[in-house]
Z-matrix of the N, CA and C atoms (Angstrom, degrees):
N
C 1 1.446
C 2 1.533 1 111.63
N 3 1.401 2 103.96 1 -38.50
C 4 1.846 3 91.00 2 176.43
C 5 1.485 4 126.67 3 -71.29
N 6 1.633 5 112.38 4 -18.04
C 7 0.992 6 122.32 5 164.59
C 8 1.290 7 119.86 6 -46.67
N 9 1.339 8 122.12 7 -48.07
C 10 1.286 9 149.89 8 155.62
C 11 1.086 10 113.64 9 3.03
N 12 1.594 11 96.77 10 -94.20
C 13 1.287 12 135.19 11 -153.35
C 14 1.738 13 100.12 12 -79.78
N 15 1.015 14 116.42 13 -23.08
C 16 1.752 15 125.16 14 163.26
C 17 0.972 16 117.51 15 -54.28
N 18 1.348 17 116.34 16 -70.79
C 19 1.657 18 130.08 17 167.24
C 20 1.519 19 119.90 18 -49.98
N 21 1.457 20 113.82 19 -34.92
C 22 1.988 21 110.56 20 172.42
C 23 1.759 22 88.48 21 -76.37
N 24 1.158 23 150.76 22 -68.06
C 25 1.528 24 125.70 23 164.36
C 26 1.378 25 123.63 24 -21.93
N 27 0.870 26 120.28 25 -44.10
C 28 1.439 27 103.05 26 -159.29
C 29 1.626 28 80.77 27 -85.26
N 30 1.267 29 137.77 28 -42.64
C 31 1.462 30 117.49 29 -150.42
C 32 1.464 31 91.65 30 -81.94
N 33 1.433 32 124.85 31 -28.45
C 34 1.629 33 123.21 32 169.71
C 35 1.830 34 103.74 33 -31.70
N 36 1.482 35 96.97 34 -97.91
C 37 1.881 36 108.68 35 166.35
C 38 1.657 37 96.64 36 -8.49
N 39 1.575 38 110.97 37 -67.89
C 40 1.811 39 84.19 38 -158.17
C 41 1.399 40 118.98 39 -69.46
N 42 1.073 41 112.61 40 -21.72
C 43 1.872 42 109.59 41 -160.60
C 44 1.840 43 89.26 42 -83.07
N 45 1.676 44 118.96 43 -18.62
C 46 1.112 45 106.15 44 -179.63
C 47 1.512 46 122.30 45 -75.77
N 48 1.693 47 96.28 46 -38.77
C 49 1.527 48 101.48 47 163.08
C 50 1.746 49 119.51 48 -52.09
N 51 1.220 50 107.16 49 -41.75
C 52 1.571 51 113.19 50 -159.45
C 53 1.892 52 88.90 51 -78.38
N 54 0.692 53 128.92 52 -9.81
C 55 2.035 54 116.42 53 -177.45
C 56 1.249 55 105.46 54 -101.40
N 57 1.523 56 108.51 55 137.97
C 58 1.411 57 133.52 56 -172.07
C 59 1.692 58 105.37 57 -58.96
N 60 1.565 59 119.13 58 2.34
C 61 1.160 60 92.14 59 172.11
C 62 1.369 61 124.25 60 -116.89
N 63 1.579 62 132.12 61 -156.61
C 64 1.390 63 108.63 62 -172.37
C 65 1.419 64 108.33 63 102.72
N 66 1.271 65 126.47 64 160.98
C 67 1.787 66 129.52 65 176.67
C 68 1.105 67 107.89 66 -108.25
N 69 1.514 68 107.46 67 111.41
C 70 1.712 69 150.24 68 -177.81
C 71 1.334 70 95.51 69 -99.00
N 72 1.768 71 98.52 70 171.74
C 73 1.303 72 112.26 71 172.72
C 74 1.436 73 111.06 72 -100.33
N 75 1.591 74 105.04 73 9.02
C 76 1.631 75 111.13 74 -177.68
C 77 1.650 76 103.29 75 -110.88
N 78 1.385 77 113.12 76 5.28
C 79 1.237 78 104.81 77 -176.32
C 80 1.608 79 119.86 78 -78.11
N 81 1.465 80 119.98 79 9.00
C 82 1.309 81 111.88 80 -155.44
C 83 1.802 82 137.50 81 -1.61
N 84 1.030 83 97.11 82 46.43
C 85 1.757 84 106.69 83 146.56
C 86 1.122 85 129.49 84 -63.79
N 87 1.140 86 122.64 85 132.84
C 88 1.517 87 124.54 86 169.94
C 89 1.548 88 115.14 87 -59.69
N 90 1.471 89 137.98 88 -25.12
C 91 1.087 90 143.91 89 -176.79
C 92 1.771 91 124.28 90 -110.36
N 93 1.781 92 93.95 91 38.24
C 94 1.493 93 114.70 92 -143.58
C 95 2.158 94 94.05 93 -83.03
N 96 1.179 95 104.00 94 139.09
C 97 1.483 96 109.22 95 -172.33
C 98 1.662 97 109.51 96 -55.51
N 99 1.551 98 115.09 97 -32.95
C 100 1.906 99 123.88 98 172.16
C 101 1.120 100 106.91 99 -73.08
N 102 1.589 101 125.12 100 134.51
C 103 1.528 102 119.85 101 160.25
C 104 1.477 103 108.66 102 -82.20
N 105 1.213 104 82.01 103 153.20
C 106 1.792 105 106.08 104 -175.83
C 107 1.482 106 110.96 105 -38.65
N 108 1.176 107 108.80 106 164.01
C 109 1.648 108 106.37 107 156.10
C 110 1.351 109 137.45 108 -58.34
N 111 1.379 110 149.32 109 178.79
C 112 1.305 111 130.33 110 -172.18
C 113 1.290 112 100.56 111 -72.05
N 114 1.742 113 101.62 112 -58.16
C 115 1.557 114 111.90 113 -169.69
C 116 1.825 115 102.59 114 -129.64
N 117 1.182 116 105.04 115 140.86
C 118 1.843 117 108.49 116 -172.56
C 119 1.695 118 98.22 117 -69.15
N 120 1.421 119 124.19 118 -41.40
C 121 1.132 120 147.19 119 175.01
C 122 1.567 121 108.48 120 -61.91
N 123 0.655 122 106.91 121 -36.02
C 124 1.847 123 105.32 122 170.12
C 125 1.900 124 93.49 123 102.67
N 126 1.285 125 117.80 124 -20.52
C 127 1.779 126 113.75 125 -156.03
C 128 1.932 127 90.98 126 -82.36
N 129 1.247 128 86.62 127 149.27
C 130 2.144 129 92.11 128 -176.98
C 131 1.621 130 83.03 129 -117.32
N 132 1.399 131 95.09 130 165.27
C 133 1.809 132 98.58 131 -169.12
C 134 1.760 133 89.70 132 -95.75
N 135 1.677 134 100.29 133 157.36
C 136 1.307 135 102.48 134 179.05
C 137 1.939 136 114.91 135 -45.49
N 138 1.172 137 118.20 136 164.72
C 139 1.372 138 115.82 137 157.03
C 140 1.995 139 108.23 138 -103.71
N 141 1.094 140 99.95 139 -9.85
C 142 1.445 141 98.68 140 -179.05
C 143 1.969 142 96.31 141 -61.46
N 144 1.462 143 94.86 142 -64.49
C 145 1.242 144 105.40 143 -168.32
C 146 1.851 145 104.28 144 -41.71
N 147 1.410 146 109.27 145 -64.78
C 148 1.260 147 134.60 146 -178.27
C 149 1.687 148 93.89 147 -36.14
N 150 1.279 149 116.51 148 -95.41
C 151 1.620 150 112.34 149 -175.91
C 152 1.679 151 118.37 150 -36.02
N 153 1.327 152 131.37 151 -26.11
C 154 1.402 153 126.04 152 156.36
C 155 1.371 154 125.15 153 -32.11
N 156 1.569 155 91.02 154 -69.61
C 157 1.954 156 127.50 155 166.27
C 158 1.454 157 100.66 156 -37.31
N 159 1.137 158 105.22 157 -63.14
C 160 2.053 159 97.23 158 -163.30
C 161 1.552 160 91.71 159 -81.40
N 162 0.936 161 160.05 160 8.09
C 163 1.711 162 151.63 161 -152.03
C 164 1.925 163 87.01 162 -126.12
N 165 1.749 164 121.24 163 -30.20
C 166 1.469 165 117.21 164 -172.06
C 167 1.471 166 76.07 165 -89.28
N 168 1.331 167 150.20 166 -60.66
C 169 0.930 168 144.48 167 -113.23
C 170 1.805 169 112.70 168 -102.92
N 171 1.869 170 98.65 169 3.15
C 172 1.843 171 117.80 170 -163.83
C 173 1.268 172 101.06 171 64.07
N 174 0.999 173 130.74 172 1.25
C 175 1.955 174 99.08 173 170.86
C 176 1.059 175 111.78 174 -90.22
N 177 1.195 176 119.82 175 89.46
C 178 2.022 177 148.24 176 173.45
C 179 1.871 178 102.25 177 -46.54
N 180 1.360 179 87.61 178 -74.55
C 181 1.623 180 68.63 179 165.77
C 182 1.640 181 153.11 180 -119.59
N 183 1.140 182 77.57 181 25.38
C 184 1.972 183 91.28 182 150.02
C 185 1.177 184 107.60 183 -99.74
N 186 1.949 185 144.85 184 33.97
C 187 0.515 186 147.57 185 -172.52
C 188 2.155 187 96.45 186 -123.28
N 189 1.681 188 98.64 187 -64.52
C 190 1.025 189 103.64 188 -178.40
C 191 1.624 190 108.21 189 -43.40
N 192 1.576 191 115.92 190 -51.37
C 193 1.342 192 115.27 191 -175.22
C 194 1.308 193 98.57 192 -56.01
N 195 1.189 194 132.44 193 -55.15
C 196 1.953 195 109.62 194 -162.14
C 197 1.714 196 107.16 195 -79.88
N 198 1.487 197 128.96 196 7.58
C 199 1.259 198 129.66 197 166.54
C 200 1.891 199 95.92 198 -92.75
N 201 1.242 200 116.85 199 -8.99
C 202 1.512 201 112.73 200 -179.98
C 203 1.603 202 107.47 201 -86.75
N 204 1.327 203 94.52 202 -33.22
C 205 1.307 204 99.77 203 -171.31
C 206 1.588 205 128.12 204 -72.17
N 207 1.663 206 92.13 205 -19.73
C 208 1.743 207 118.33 206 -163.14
C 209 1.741 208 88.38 207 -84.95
N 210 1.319 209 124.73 208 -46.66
C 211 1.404 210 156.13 209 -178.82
C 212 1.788 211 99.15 210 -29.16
N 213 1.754 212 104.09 211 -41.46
C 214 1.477 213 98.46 212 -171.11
C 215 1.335 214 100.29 213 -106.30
N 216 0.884 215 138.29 214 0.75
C 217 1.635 216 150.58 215 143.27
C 218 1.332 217 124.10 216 -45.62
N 219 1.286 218 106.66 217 -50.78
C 220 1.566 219 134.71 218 -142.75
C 221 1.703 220 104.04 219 -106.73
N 222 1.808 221 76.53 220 -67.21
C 223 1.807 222 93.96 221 -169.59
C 224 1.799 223 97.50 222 101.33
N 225 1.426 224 98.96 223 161.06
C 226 1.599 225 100.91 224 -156.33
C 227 1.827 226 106.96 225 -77.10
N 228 1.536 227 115.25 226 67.38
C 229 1.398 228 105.50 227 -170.82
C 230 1.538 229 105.02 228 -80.98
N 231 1.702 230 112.11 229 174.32
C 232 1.501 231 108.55 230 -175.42
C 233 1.130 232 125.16 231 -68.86
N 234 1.607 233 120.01 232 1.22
C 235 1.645 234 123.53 233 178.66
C 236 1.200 235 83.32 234 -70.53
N 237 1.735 236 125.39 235 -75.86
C 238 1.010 237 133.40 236 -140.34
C 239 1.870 238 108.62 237 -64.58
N 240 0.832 239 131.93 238 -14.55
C 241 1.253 240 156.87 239 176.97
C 242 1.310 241 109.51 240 -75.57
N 243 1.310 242 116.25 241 -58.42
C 244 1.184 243 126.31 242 -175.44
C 245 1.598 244 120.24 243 -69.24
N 246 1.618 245 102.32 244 -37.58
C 247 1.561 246 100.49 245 167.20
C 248 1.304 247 118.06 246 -94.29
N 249 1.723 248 140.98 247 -17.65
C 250 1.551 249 111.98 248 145.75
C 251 1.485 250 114.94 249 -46.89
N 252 1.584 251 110.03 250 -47.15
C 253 1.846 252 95.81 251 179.37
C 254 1.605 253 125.65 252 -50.80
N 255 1.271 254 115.25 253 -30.69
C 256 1.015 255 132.81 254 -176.46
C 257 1.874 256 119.33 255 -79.47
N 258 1.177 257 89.73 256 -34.15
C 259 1.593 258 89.96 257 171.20
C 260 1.730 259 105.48 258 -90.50
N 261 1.390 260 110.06 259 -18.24
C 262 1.873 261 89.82 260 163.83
C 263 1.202 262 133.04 261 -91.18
N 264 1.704 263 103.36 262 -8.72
C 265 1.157 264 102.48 263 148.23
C 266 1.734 265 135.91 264 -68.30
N 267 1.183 266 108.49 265 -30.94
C 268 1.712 267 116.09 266 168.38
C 269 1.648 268 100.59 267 -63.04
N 270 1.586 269 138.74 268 -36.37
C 271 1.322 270 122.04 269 178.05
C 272 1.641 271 95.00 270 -88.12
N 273 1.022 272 127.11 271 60.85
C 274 2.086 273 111.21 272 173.09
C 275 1.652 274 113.94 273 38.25
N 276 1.377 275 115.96 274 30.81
C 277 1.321 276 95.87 275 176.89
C 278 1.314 277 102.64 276 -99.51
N 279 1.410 278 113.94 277 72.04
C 280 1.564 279 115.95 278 177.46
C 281 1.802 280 120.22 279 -36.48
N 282 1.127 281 115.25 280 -68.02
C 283 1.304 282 134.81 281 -158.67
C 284 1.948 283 92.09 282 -66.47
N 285 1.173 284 111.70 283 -50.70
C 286 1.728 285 117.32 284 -176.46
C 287 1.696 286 101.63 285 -43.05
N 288 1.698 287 100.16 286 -72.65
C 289 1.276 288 121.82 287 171.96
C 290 1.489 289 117.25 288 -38.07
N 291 1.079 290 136.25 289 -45.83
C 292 1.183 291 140.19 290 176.39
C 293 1.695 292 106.63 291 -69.25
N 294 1.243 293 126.01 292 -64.54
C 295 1.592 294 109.77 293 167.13
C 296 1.482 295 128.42 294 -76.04
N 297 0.776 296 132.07 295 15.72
C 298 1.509 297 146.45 296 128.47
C 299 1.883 298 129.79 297 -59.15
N 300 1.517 299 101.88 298 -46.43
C 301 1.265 300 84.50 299 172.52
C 302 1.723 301 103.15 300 -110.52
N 303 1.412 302 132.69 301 48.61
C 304 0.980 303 133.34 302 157.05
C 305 1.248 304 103.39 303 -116.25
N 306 1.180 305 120.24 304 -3.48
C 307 1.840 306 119.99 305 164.66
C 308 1.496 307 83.04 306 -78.75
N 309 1.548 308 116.65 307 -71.81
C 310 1.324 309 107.98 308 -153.32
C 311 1.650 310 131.19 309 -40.08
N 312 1.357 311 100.46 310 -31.44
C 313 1.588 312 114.33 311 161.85
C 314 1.420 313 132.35 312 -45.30
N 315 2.127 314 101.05 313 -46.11
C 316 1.248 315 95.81 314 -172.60
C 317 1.524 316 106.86 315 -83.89
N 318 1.404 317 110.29 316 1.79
C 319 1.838 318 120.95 317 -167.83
C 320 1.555 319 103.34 318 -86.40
N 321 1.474 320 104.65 319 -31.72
C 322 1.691 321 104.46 320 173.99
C 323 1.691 322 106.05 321 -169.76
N 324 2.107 323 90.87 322 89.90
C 325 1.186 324 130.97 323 174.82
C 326 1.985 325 116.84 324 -42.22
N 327 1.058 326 105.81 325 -6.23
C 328 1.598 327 118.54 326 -175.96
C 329 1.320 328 131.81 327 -146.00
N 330 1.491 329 116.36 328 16.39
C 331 1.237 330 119.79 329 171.59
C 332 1.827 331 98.00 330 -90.89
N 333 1.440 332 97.41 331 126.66
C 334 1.523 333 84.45 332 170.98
C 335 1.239 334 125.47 333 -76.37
N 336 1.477 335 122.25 334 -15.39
C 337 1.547 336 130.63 335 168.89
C 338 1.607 337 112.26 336 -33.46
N 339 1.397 338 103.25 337 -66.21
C 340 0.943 339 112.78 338 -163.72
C 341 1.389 340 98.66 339 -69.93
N 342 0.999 341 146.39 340 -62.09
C 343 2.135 342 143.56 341 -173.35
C 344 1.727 343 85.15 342 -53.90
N 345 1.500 344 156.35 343 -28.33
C 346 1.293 345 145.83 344 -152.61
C 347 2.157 346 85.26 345 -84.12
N 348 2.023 347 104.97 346 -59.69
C 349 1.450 348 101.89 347 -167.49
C 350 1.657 349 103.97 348 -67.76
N 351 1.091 350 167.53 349 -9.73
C 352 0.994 351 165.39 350 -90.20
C 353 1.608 352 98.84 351 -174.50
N 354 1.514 353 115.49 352 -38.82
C 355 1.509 354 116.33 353 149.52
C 356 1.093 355 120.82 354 -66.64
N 357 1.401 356 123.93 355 -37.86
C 358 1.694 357 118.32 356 179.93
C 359 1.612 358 115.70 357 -59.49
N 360 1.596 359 96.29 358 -23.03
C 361 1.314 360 87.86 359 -167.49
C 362 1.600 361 104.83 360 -98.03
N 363 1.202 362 125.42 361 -10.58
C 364 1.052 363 121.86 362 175.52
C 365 1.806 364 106.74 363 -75.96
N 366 1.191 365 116.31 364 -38.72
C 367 1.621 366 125.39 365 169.03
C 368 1.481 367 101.27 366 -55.71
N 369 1.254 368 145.35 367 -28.10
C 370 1.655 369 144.36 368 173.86
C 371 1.189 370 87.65 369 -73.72
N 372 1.308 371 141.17 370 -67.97
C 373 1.208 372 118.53 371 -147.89
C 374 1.403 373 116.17 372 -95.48
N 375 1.491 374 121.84 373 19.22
C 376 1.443 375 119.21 374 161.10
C 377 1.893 376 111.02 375 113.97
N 378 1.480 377 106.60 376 -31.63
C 379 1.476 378 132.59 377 -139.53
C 380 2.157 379 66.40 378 -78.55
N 381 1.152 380 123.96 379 103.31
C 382 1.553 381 128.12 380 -177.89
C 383 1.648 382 106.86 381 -72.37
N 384 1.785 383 97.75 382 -65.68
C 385 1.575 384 117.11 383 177.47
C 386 1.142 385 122.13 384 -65.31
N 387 1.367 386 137.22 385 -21.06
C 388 1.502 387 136.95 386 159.17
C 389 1.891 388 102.27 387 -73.77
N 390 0.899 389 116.58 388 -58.00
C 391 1.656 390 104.44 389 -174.57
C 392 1.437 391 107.24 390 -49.07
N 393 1.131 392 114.83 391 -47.83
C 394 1.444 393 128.15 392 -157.45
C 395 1.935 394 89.40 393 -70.25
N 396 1.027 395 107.17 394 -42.10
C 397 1.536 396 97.68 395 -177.49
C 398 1.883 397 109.87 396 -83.93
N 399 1.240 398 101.04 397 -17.74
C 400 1.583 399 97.39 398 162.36
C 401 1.450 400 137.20 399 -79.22
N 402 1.918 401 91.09 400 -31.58
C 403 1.676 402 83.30 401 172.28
C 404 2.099 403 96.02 402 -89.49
N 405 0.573 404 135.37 403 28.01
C 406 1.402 405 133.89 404 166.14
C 407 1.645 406 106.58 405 -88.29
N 408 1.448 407 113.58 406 -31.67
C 409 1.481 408 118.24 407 -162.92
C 410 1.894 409 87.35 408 -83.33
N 411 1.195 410 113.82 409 -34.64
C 412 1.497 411 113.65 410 -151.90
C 413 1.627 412 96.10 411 -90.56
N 414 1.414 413 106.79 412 -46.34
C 415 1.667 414 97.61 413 159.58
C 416 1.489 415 125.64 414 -51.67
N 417 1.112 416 122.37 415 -28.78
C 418 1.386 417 127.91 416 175.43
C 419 1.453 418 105.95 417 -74.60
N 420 1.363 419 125.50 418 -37.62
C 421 1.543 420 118.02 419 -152.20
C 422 1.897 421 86.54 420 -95.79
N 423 1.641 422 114.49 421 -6.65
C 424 1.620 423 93.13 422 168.47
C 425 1.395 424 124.88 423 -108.25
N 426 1.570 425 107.11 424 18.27
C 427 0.907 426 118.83 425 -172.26
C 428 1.892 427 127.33 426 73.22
N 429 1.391 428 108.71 427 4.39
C 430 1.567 429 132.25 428 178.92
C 431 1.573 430 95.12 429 68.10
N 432 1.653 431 108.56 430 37.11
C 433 1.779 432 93.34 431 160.59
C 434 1.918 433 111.23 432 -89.43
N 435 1.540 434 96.23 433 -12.01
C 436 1.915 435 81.35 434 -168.23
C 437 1.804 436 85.28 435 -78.98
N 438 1.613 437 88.56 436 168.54
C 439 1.510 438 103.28 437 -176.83
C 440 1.559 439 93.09 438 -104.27
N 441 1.492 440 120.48 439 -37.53
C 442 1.676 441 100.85 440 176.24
C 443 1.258 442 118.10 441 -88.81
N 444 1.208 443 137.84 442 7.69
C 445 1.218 444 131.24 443 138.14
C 446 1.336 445 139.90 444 -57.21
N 447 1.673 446 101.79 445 -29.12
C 448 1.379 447 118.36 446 169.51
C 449 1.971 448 101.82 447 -78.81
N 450 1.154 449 123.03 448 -48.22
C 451 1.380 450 126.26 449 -164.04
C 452 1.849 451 95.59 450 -74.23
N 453 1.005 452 116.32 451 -29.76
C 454 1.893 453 107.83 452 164.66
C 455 1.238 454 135.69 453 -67.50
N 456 1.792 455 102.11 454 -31.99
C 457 1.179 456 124.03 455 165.26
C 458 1.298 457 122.82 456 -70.45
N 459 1.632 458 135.44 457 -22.83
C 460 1.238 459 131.09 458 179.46
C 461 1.184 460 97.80 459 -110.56
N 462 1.720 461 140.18 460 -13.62
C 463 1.274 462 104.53 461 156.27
C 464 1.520 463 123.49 462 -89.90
N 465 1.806 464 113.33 463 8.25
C 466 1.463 465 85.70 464 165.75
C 467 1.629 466 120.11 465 -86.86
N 468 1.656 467 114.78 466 -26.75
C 469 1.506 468 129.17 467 174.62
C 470 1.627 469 93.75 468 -45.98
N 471 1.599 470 134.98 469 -63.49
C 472 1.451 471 131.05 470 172.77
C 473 1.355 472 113.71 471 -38.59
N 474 1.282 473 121.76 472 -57.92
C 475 1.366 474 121.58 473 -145.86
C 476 2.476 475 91.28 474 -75.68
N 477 1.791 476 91.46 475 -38.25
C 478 1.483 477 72.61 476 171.90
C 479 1.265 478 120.88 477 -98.66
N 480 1.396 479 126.23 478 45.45
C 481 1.184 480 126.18 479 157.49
C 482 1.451 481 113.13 480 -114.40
N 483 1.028 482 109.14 481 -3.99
C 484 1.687 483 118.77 482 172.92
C 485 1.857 484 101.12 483 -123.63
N 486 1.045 485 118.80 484 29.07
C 487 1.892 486 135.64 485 165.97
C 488 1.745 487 105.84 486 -28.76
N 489 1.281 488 117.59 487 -10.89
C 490 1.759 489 114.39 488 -162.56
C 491 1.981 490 85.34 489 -82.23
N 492 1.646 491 103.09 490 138.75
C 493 1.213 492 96.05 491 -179.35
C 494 2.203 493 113.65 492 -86.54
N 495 0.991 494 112.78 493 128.13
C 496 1.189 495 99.08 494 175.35
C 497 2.015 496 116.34 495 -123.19
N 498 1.229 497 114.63 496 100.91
C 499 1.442 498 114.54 497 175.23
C 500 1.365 499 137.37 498 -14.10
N 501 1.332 500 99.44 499 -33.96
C 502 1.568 501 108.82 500 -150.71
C 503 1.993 502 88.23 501 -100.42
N 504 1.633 503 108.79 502 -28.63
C 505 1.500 504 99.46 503 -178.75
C 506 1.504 505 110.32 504 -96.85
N 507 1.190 506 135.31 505 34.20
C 508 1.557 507 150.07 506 -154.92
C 509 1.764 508 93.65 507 -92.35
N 510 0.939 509 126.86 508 98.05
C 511 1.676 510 136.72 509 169.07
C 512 1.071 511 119.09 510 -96.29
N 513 1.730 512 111.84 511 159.74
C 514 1.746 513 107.58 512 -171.38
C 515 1.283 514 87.02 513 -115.75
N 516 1.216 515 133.62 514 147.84
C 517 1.212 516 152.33 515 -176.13
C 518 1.805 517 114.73 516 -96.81
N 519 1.202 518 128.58 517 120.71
C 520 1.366 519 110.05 518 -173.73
C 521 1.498 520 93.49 519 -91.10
N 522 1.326 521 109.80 520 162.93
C 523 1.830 522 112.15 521 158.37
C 524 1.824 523 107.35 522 -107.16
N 525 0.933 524 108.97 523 123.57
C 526 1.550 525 137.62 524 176.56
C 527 1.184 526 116.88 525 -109.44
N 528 1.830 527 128.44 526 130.30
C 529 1.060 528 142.51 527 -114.21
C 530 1.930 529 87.37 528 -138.36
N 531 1.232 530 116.84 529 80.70
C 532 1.425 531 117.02 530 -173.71
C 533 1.751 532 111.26 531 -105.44
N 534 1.469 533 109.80 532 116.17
C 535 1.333 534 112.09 533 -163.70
C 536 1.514 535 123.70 534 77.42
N 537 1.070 536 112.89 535 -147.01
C 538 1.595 537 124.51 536 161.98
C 539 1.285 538 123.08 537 -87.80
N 540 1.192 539 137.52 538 5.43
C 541 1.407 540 144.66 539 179.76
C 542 1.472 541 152.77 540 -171.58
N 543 1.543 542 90.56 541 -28.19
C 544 1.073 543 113.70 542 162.67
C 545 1.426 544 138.54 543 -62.82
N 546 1.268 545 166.03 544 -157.23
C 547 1.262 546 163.31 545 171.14
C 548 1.947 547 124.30 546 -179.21
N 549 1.403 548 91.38 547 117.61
C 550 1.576 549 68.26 548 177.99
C 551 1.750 550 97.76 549 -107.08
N 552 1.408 551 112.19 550 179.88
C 553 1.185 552 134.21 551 174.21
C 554 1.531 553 106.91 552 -91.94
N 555 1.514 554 137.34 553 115.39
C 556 1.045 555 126.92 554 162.71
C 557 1.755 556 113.53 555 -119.58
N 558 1.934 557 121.82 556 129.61
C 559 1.155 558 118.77 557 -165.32
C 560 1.569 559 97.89 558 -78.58
């Protein structure tokens, strides 16, 4: 008998599967058990744009993911480079951040954005005379129209002309998201 009663189940389940009724993905209901598609239009929104958004917004890494995502779109150019570097630098991933946007440099040798974040991060990690000679390259390559390129650049020439370490004046530097790429350092 239990055999039975197994087998009227199982053929229950099928004839229930096999009938047109029930909540399908063909049922068009508004209160339909499948979520919708991403987009009805088929178009997905940039991730360039998207990782900007979460990078103003601190989400570091739901940021990196939608700069990963832009990445297979895109391909690994120095924007995109520049803002995963840039968002590991906003979580302390000094050392990550730092070889990330020294790819990004050699990926696009003349954006000054990228030589401006790549100074910030060299200013986190202490390295005075390399930043100072990087944001010099990035001030040069914009011709000294950005203003935080100029304001990174004279506090790293300051900060290494006053190089003596003192405890008590030890500041955290925020990274700030100016334009499309750029970043200044504000203490």
């Amino acid at each position: 008998m239990p055999l039975r009663l197994f087998g009227a189940a199982i053929l229950t389940c099928f004839m229930a599967a096999c009938s047109s009724g029930g909540l399908t993905a063909s049922d068009g209901k508004p209160d339909q058990l499948y979520a919708p598609s991403i987009d009805p239009n088929g178009e997905s929104v940039d991730g360039l744009l998207v990782g900007h958004r979460l990078m103003d917004a601190k989400e570091y890494e739901l940021a990196i993911e939608a700069y990963q995502r832009a990445a297979v779109q895109y391909g690994l150019t120095g924007e995109i480079l520049s803002g995963i570097g840039s968002a590991n630098l906003a979580m302390g991933r000094l050392g990550q951040a730092e070889r990330i946007l020294r790819r990004a440099v050699q990926e696009d040798e003349t954006n000054p954005a990228v030589w401006n974040n790549l100074g910030v991060v060299l200013m986190e990690k202490g390295k005075l005379s390399e930043a100072a000679a990087t944001f010099q390259k990035a001030y040069a390559l914009d011709n000294g129209e950005s203003d935080s390129i100029r304001d990174n650049l004279r506090l790293a020439i300051a900060k290494l002309e006053n190089s003596f370490y003192d405890p008590s004046e030890d500041q955290q530097y925020k990274l700030v998201r100016r334009g499309t790429g750029d970043y200044l350092i504000q203490p």
